[in-house]
Wavefront OBJ file of the C-alpha trace (Angstrom):
o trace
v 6.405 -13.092 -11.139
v 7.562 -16.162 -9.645
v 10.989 -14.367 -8.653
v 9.453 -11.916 -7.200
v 7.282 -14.487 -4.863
v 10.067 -16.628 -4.111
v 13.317 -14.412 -4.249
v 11.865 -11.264 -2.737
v 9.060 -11.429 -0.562
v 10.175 -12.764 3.234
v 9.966 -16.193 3.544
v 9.230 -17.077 -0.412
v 6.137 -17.758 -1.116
v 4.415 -21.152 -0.870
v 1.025 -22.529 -0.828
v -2.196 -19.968 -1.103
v -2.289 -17.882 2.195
v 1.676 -18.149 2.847
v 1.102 -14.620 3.061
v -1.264 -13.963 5.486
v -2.851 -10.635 5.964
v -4.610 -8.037 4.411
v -3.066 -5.602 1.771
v -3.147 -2.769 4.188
v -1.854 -5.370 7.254
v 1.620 -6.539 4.866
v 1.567 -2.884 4.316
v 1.853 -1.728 8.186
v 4.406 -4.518 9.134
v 6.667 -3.726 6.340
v 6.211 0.241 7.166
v 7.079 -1.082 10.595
v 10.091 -3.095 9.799
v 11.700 -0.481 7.516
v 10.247 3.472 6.885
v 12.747 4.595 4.854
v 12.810 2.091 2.674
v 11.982 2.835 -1.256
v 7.937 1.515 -1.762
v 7.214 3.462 -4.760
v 9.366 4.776 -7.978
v 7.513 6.596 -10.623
v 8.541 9.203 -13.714
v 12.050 9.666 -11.329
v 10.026 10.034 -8.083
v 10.923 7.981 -4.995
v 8.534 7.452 -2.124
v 9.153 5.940 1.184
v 6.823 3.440 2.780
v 6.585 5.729 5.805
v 5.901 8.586 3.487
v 3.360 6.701 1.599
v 1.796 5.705 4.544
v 1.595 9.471 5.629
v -0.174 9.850 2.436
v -2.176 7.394 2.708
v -3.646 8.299 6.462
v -4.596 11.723 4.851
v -6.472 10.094 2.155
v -8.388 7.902 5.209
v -8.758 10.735 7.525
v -10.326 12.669 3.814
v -12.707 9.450 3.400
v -13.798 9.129 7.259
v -14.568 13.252 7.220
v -16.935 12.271 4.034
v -18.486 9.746 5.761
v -16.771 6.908 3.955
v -16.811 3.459 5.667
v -15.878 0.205 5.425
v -18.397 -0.896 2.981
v -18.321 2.227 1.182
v -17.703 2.304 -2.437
v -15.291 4.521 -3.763
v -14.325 5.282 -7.489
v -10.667 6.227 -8.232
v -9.896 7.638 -11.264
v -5.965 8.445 -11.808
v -3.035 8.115 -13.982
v -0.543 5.356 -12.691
v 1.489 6.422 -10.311
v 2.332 7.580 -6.773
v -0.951 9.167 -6.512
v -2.903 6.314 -7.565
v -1.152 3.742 -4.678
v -1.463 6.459 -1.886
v -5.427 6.529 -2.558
v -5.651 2.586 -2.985
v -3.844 2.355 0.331
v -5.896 5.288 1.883
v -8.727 3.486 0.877
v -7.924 0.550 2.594
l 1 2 3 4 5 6 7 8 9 10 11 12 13 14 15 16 17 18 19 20 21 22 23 24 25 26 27 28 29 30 31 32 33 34 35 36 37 38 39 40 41 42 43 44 45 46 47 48 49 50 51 52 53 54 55 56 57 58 59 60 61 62 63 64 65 66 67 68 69 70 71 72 73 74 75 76 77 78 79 80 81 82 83 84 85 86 87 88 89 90 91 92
């Protein structure tokens, strides 16, 4: 874990709130700084963070239609995967 905080994320990562933002903020700056850039592998599939966050914007527009909100509870119930991140970050 720590190599991933300090070797891999911009900037390392140093006291508690070095990495400010929300999940789904850090998500849209790194979609913005590189698209086509690998975000998720699993069982051999590759997704892009600008195809996840396709993805994901379906999910949210799904939600909104439903009359989800911000304070809405939502249960998600599926396998690990590509799947699984698209509705966390949909959710978002």
């Amino acid at each position: 874990m720590r190599r991933i905080l300090s070797g891999w994320l911009p900037g390392g990562a140093g006291p508690a709130g070095s990495l400010a933002g929300t999940v789904a903020e850090l998500f849209e700056a790194q979609v913005d700084r590189d698209p086509a850039a690998v975000a998720v592998v699993s069982e051999g599939v590759e997704v892009s963070f600008g195809e996840l966050e396709t993805r994901a914007n379906r999910v949210a527009r799904a939600l909104l239609s439903r009359g989800v909100g911000p304070e809405s509870v939502v249960a998600v119930a599926l396998e690990r995967g590509v799947d699984l991140v698209v509705a966390l970050l949909g959710g978002c």
